[in-house]
N, CA, C and O atoms as a GROMACS GRO file, in nm:
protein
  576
    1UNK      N    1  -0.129  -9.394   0.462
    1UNK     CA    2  -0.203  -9.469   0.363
    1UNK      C    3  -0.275  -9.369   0.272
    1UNK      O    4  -0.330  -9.276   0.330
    2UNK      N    5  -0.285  -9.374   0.138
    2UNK     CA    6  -0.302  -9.289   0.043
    2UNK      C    7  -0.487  -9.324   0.024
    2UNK      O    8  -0.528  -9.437   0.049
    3UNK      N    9  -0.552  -9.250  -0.006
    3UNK     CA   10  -0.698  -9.289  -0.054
    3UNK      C   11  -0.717  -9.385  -0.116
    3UNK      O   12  -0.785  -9.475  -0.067
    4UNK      N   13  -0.667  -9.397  -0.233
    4UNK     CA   14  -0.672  -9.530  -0.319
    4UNK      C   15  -0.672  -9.635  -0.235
    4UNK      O   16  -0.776  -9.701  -0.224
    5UNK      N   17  -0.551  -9.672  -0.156
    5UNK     CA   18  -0.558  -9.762  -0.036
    5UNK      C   19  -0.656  -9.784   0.046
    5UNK      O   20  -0.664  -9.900   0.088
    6UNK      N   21  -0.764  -9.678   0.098
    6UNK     CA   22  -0.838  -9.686   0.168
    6UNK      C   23  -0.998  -9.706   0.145
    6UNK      O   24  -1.102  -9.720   0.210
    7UNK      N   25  -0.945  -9.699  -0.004
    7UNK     CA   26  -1.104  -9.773  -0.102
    7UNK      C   27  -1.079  -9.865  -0.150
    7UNK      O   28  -1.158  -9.902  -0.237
    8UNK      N   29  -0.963  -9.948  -0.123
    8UNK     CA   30  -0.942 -10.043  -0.175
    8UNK      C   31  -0.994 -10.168  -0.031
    8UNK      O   32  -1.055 -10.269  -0.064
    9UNK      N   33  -0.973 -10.153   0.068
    9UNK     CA   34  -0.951 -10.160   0.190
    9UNK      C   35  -1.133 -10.204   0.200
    9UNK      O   36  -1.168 -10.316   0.237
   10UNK      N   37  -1.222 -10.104   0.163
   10UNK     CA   38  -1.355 -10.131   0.149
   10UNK      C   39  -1.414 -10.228   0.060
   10UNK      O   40  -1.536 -10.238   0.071
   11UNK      N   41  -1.360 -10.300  -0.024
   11UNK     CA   42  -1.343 -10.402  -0.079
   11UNK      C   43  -1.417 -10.392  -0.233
   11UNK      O   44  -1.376 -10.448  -0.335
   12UNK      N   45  -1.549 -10.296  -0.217
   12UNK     CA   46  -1.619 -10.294  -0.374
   12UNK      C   47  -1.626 -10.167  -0.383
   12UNK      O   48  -1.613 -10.097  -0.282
   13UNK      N   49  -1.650 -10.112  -0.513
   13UNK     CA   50  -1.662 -10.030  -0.604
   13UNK      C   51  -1.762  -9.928  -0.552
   13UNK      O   52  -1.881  -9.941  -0.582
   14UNK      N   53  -1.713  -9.807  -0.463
   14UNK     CA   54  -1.783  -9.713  -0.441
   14UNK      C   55  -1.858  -9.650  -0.551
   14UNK      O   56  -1.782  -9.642  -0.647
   15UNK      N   57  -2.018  -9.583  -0.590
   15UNK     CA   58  -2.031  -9.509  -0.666
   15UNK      C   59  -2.102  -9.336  -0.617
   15UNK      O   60  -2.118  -9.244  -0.697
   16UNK      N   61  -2.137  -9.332  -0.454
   16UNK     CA   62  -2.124  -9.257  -0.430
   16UNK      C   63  -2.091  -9.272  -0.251
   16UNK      O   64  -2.118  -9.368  -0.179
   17UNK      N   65  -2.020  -9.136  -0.213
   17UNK     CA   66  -1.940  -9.135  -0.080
   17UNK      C   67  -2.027  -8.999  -0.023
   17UNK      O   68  -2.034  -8.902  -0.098
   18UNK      N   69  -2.087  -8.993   0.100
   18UNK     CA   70  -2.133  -8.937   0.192
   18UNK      C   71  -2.091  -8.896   0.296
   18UNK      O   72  -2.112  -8.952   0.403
   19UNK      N   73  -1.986  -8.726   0.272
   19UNK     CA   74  -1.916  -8.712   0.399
   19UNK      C   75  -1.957  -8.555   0.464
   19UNK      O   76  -2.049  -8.492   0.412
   20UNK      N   77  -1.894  -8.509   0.558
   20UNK     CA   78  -1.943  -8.430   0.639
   20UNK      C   79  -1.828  -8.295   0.535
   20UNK      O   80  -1.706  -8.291   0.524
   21UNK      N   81  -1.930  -8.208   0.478
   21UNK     CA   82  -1.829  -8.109   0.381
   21UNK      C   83  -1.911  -7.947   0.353
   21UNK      O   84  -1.992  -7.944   0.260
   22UNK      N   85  -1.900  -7.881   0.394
   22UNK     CA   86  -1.939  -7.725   0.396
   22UNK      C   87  -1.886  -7.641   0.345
   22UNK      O   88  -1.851  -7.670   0.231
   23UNK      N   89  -1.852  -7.507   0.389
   23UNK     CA   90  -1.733  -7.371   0.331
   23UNK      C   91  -1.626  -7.449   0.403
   23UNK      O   92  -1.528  -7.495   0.344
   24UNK      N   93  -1.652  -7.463   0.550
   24UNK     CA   94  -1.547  -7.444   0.651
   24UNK      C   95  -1.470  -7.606   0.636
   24UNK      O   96  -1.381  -7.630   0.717
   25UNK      N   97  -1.500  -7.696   0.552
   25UNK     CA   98  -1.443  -7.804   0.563
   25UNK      C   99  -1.490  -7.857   0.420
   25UNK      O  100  -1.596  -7.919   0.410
   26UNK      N  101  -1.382  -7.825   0.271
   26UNK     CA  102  -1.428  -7.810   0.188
   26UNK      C  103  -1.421  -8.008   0.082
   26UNK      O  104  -1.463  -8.060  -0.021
   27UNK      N  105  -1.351  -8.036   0.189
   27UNK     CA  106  -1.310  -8.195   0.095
   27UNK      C  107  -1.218  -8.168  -0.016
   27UNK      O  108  -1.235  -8.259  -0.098
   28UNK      N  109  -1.131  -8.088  -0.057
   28UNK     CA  110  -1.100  -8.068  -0.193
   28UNK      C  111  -1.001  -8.192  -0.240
   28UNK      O  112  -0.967  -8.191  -0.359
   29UNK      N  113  -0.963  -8.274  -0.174
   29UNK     CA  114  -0.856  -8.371  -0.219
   29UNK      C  115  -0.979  -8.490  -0.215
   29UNK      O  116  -1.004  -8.545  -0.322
   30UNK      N  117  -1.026  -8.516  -0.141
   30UNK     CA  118  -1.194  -8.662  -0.180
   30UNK      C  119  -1.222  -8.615  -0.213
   30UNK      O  120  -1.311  -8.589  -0.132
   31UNK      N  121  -1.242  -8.527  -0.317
   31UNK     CA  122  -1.343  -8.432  -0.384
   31UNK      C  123  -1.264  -8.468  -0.520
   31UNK      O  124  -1.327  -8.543  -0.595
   32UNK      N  125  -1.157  -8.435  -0.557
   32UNK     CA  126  -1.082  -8.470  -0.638
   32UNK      C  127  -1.040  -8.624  -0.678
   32UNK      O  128  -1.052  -8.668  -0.792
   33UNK      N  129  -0.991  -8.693  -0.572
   33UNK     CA  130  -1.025  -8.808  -0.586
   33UNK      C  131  -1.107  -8.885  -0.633
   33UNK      O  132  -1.076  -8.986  -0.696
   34UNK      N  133  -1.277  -8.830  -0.599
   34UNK     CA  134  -1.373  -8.941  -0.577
   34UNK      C  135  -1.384  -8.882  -0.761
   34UNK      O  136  -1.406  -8.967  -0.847
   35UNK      N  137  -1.369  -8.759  -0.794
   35UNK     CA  138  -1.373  -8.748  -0.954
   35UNK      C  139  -1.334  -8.824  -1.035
   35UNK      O  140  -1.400  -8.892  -1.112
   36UNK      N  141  -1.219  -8.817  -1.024
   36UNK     CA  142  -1.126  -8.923  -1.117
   36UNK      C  143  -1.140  -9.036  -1.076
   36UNK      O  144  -1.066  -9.109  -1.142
   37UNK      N  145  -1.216  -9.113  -0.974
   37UNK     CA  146  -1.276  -9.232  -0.997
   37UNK      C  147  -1.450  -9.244  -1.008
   37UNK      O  148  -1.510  -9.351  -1.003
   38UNK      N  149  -1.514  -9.109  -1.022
   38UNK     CA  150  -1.628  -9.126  -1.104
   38UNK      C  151  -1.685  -9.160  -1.005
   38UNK      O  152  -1.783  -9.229  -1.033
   39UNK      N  153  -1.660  -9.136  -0.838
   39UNK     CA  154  -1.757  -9.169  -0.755
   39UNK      C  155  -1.821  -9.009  -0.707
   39UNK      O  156  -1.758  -8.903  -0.705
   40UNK      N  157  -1.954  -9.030  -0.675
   40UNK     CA  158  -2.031  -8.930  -0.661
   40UNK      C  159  -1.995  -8.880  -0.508
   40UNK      O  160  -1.975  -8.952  -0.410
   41UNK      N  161  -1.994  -8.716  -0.516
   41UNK     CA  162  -2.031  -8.688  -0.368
   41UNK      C  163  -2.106  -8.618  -0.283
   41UNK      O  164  -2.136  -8.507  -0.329
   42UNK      N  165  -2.152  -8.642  -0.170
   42UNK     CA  166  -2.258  -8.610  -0.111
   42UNK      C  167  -2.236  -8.522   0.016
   42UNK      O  168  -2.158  -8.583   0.089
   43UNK      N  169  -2.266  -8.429   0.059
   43UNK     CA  170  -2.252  -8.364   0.135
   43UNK      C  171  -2.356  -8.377   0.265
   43UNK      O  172  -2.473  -8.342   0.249
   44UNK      N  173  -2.320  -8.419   0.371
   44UNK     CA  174  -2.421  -8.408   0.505
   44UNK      C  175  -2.326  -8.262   0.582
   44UNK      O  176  -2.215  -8.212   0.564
   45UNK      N  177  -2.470  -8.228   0.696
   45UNK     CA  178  -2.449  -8.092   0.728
   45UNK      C  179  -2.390  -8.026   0.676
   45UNK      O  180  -2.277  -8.005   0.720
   46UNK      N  181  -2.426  -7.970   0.577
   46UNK     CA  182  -2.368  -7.875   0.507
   46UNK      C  183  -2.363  -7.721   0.566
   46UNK      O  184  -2.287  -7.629   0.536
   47UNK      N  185  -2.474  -7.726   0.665
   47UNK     CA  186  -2.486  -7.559   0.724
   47UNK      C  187  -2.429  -7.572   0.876
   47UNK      O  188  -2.452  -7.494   0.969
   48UNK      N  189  -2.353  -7.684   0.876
   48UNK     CA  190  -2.295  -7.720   1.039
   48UNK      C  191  -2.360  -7.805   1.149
   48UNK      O  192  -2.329  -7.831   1.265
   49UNK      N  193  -2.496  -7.848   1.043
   49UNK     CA  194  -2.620  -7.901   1.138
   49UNK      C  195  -2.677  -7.837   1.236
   49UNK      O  196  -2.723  -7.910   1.324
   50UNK      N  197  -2.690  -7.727   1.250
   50UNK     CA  198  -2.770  -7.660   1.360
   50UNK      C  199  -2.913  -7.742   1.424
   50UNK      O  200  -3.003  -7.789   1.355
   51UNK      N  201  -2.907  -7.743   1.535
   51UNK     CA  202  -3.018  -7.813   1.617
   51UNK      C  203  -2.948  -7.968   1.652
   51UNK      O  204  -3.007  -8.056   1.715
   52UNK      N  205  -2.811  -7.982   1.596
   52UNK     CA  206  -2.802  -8.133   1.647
   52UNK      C  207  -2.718  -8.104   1.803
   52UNK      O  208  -2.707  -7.994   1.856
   53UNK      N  209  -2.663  -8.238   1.857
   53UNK     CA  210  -2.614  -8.202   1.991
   53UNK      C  211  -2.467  -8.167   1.919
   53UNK      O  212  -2.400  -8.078   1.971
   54UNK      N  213  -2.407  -8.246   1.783
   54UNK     CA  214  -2.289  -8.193   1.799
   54UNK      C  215  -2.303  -8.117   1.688
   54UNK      O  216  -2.277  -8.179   1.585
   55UNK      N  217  -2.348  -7.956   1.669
   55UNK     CA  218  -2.398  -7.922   1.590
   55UNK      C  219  -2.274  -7.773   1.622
   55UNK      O  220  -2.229  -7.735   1.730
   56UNK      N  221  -2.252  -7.728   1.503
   56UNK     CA  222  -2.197  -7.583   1.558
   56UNK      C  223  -2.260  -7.469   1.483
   56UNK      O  224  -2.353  -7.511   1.413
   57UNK      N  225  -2.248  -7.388   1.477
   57UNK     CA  226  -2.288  -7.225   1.418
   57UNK      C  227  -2.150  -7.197   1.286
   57UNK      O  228  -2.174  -7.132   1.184
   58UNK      N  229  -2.054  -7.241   1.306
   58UNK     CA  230  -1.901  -7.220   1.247
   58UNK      C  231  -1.932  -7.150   1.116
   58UNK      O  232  -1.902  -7.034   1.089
   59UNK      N  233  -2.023  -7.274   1.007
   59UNK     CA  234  -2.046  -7.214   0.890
   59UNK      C  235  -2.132  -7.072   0.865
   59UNK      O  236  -2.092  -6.964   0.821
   60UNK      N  237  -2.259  -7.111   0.908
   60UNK     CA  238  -2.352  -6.983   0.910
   60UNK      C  239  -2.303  -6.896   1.007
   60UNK      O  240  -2.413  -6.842   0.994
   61UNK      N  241  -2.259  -6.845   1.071
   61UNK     CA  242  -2.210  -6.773   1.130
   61UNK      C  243  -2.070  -6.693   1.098
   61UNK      O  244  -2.043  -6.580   1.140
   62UNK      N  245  -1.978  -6.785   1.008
   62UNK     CA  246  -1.825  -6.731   0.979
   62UNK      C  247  -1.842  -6.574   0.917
   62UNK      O  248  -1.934  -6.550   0.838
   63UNK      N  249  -1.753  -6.475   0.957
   63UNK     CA  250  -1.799  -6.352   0.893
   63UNK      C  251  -1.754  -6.333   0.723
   63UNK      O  252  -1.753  -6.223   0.666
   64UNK      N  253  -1.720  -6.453   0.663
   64UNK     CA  254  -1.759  -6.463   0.530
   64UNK      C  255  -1.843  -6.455   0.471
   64UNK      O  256  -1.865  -6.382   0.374
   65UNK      N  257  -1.919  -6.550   0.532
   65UNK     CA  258  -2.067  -6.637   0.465
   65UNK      C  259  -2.148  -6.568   0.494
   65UNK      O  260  -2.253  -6.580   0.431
   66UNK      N  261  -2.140  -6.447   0.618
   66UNK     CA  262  -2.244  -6.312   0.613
   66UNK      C  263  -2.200  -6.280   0.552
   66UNK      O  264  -2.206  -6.368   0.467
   67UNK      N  265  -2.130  -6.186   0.503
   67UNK     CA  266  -2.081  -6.098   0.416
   67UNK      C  267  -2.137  -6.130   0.285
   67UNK      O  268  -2.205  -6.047   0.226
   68UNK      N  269  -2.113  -6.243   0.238
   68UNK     CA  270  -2.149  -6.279   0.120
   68UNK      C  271  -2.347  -6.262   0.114
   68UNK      O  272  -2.417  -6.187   0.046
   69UNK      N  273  -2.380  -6.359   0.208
   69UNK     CA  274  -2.520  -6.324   0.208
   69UNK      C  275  -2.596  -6.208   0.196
   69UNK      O  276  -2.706  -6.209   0.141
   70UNK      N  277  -2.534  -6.083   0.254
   70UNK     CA  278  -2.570  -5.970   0.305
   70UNK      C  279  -2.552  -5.907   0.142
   70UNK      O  280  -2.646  -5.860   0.076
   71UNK      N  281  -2.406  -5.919   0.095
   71UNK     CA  282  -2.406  -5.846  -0.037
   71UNK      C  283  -2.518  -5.911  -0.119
   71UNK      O  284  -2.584  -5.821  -0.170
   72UNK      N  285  -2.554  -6.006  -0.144
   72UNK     CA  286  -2.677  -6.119  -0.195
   72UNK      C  287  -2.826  -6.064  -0.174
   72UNK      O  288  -2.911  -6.088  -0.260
   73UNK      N  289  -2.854  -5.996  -0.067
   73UNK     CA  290  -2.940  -5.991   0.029
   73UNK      C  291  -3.022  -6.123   0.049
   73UNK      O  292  -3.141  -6.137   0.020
   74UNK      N  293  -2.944  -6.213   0.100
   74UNK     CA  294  -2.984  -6.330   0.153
   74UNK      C  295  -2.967  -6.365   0.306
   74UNK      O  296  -2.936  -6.280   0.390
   75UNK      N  297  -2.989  -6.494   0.333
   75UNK     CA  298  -2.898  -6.548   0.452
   75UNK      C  299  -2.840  -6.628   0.435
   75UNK      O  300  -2.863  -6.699   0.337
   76UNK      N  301  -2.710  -6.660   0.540
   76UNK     CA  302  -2.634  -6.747   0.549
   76UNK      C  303  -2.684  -6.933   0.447
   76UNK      O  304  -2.630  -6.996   0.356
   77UNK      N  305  -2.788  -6.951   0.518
   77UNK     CA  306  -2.794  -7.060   0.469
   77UNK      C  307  -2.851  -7.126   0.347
   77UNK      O  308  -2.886  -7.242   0.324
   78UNK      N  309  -2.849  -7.003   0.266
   78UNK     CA  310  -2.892  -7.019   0.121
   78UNK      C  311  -2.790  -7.006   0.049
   78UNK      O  312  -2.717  -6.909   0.069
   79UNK      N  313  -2.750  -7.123  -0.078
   79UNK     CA  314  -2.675  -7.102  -0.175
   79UNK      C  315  -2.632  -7.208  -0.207
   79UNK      O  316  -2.572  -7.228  -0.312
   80UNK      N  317  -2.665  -7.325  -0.091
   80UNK     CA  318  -2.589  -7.469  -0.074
   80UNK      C  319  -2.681  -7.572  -0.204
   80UNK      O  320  -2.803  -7.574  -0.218
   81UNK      N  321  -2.594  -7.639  -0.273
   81UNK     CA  322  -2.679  -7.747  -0.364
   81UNK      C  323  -2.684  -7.850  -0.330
   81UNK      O  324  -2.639  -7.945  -0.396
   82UNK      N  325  -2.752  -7.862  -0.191
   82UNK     CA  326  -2.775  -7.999  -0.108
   82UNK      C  327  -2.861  -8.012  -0.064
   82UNK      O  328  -2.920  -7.906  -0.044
   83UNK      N  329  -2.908  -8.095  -0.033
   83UNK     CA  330  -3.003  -8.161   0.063
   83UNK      C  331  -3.022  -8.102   0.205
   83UNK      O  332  -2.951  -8.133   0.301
   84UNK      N  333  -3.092  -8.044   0.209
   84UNK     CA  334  -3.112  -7.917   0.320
   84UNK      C  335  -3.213  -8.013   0.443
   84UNK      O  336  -3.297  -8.062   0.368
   85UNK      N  337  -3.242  -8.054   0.561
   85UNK     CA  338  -3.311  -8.078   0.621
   85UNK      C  339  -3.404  -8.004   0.726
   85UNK      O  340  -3.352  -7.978   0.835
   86UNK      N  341  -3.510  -7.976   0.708
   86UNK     CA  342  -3.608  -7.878   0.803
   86UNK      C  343  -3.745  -7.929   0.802
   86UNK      O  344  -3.805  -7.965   0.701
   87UNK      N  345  -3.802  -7.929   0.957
   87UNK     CA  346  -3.959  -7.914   0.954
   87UNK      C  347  -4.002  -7.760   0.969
   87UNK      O  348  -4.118  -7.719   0.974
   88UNK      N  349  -3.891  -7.689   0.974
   88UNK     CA  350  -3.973  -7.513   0.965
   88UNK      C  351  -3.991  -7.463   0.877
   88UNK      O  352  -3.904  -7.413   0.805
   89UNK      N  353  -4.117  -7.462   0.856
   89UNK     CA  354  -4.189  -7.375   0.693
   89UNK      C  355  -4.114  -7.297   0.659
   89UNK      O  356  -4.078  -7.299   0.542
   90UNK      N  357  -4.058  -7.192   0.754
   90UNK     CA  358  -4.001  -7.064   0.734
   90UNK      C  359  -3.840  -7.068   0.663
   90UNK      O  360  -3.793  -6.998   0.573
   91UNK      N  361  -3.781  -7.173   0.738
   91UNK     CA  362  -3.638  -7.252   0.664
   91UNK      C  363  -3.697  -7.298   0.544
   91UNK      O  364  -3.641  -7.263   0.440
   92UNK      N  365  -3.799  -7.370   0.534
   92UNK     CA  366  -3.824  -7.405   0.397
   92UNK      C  367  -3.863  -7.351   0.257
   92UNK      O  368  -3.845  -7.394   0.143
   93UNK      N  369  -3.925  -7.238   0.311
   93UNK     CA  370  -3.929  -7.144   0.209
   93UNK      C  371  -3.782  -7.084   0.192
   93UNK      O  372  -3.743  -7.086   0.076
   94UNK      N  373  -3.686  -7.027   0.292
   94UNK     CA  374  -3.540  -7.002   0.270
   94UNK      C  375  -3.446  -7.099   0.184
   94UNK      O  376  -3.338  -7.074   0.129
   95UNK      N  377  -3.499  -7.182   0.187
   95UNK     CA  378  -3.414  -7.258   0.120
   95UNK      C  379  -3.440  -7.284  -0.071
   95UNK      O  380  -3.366  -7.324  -0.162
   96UNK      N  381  -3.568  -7.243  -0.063
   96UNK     CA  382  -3.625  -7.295  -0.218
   96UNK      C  383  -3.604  -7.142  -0.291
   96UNK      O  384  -3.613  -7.113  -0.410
   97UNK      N  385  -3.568  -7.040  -0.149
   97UNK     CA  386  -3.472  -6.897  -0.230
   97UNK      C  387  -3.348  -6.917  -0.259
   97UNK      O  388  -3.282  -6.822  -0.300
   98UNK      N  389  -3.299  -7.023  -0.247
   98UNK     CA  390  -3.184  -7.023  -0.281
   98UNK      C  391  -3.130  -7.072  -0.421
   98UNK      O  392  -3.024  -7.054  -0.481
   99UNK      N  393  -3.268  -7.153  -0.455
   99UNK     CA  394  -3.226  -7.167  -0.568
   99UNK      C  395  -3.221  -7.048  -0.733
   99UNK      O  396  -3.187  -7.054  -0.851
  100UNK      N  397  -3.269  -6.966  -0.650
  100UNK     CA  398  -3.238  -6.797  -0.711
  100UNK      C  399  -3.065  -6.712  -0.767
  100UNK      O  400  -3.025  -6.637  -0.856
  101UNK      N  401  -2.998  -6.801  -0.617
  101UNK     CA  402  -2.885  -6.786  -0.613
  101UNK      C  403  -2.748  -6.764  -0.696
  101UNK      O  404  -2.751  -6.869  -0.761
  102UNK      N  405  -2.635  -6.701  -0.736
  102UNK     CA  406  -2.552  -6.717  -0.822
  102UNK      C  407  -2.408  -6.668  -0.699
  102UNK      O  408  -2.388  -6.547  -0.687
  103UNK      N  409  -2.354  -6.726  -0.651
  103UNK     CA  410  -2.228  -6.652  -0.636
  103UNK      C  411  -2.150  -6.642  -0.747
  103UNK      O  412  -2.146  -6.719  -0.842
  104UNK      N  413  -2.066  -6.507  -0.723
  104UNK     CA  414  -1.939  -6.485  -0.838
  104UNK      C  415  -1.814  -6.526  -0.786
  104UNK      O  416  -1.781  -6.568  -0.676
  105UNK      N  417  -1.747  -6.501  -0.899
  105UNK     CA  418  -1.580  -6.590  -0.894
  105UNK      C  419  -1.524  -6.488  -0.767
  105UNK      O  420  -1.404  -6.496  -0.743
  106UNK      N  421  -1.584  -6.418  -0.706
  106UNK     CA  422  -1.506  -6.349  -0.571
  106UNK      C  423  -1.549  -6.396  -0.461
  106UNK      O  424  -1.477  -6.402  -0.362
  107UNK      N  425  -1.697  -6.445  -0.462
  107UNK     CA  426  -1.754  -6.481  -0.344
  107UNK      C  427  -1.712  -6.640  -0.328
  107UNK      O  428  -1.705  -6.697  -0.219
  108UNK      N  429  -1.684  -6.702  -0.457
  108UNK     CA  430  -1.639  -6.847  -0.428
  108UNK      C  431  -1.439  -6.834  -0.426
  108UNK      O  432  -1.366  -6.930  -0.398
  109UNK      N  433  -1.404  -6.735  -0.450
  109UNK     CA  434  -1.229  -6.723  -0.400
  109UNK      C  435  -1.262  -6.667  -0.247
  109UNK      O  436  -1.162  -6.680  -0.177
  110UNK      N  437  -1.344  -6.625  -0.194
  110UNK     CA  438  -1.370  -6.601  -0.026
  110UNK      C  439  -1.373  -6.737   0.032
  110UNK      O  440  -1.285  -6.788   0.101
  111UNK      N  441  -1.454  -6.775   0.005
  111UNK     CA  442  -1.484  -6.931   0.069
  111UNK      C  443  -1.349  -7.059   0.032
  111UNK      O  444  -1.302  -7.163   0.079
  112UNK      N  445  -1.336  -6.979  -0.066
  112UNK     CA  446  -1.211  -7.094  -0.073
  112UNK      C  447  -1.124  -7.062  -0.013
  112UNK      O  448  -1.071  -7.171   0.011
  113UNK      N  449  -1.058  -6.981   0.037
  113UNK     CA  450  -0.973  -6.891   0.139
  113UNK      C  451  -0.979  -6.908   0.283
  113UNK      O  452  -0.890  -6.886   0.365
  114UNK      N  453  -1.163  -6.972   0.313
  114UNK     CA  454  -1.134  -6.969   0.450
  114UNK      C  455  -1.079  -7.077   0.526
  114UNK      O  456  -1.066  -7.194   0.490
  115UNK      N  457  -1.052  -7.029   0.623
  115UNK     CA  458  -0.956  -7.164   0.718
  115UNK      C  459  -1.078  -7.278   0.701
  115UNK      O  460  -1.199  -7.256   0.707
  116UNK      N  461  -1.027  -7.376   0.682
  116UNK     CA  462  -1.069  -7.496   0.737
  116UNK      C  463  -1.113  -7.564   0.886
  116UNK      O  464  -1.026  -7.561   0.973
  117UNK      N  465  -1.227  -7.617   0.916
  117UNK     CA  466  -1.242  -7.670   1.051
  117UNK      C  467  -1.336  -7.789   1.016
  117UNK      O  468  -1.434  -7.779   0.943
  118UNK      N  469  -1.302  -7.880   1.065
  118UNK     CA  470  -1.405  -7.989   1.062
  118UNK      C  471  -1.495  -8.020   1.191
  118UNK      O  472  -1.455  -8.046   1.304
  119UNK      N  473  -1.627  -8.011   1.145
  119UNK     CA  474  -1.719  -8.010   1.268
  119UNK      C  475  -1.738  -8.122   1.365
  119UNK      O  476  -1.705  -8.113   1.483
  120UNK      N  477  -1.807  -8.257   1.297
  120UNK     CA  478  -1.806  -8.365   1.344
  120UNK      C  479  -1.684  -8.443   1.319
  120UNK      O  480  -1.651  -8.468   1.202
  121UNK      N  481  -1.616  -8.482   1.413
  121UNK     CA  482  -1.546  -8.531   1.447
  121UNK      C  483  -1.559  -8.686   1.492
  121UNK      O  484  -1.451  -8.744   1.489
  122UNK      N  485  -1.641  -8.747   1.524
  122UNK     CA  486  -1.682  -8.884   1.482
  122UNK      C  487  -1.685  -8.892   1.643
  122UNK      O  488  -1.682  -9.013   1.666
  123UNK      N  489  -1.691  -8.815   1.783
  123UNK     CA  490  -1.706  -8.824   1.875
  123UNK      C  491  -1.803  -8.906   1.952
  123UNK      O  492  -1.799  -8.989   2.043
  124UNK      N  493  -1.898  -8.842   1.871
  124UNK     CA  494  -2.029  -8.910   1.889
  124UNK      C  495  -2.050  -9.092   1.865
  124UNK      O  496  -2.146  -9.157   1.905
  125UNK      N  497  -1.956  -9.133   1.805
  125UNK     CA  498  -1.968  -9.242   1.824
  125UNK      C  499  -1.861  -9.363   1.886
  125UNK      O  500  -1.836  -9.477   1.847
  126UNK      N  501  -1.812  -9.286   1.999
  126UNK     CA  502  -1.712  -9.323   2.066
  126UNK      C  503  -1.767  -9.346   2.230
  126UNK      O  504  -1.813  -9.257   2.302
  127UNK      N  505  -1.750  -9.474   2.262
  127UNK     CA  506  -1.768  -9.438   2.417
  127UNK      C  507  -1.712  -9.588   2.537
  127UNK      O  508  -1.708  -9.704   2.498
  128UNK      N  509  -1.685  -9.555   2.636
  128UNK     CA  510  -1.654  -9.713   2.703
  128UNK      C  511  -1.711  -9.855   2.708
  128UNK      O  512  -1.666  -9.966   2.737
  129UNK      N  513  -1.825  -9.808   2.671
  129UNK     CA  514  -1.950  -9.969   2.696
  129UNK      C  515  -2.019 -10.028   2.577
  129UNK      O  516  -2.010 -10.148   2.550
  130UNK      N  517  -2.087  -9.945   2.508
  130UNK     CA  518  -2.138  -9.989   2.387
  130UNK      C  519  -2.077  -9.901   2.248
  130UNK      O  520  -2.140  -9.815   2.186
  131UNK      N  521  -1.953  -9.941   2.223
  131UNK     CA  522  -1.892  -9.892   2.076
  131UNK      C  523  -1.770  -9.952   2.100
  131UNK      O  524  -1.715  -9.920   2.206
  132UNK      N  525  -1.711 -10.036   2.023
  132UNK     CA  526  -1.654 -10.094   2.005
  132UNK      C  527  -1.503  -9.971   1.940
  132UNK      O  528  -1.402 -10.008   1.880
  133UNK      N  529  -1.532  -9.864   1.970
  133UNK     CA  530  -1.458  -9.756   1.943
  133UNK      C  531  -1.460  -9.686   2.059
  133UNK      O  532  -1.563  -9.634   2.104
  134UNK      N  533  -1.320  -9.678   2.126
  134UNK     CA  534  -1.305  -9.593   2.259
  134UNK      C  535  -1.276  -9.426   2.247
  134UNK      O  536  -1.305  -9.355   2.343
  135UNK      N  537  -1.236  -9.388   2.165
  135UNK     CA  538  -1.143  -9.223   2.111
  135UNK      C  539  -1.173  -9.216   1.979
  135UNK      O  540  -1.228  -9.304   1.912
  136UNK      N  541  -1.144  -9.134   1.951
  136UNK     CA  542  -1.204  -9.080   1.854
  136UNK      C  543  -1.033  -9.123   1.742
  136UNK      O  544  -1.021  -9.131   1.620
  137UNK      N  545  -0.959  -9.135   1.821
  137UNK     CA  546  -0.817  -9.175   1.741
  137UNK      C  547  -0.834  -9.324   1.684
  137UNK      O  548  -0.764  -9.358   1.589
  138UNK      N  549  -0.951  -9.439   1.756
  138UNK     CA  550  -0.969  -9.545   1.724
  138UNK      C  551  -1.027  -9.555   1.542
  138UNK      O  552  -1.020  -9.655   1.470
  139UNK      N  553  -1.080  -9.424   1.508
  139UNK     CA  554  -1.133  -9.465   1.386
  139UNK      C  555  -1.100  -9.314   1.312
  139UNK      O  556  -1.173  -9.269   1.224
  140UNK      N  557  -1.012  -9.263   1.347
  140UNK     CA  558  -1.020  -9.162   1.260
  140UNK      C  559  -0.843  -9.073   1.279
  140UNK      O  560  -0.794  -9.010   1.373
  141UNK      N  561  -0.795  -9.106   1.152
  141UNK     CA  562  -0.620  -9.091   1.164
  141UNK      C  563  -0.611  -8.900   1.160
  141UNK      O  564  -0.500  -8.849   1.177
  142UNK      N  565  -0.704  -8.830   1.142
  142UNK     CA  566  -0.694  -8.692   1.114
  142UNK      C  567  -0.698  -8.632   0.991
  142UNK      O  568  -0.733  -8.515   0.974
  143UNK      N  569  -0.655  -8.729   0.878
  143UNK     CA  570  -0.659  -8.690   0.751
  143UNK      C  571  -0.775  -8.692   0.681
  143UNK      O  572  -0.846  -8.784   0.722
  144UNK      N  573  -0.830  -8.624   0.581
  144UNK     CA  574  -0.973  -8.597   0.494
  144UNK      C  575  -1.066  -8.587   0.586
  144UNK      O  576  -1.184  -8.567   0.554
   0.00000   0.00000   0.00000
């Protein structure tokens, strides 16, 4: 089933879509899509969610996204134009450095280069008793 199909399927007129999209899992085809239909997009965990239970290190950690930081003299988790979530002052000041930020057309052909992995996997809302979703295959075909 093609995207179009699957917003059609939702019955009204998306104007913005909220999905799980970082370095390591870049959306470029709903990304493209949601353009050419003028729907907005939103990025959750963008830094891999660190501190959640299904949280990984993947992004801030990939030896890209150091690299890049390091040439920057930044960290990993500065550079993102999202919605950053923290109660640590110290993240919070990191983050309002980021808007300092510029990568160049080499540091964004790195990231576009790297393998792909998608973090959340929709696991979390799968289980025998209360979810009406048993596997993670019940709601999620592998594609986007």
């Amino acid at each position: 089933m093609d995207l179009g199909s699957k917003f059609e399927i939702l019955g009204s007129k998306r104007t913005k879509y909220m999905v799980e999209m970082h370095p390591a899992w870049r959306q470029a085809k709903l990304r493209g899509f949601c353009a050419e239909h003028k729907i907005y997009v939103s990025a959750y965990s963008p830094l891999g969610g660190p501190g959640n239970v299904w949280a990984s290190t993947t992004v801030i950690e990939h030896p890209i996204i150091k690299s890049i930081a390091l040439k920057h003299l930044t960290n990993p988790c500065q550079g993102s134009a999202v919605i950053v979530k923290s109660s640590n002052p110290d993240r919070m000041r990191e983050n309002l450095g980021a808007l300092n930020l510029n990568l160049d057309d080499q540091d964004l052909l790195e990231i576009e280069n790297m393998e792909e992995r998608k973090i959340l996997r929709g696991d979390v809302y799968c289980n025998e008793t209360t979810s009406p979703h048993r596997t993670i295959d019940d709601i999620w075909d592998g594609e986007i």
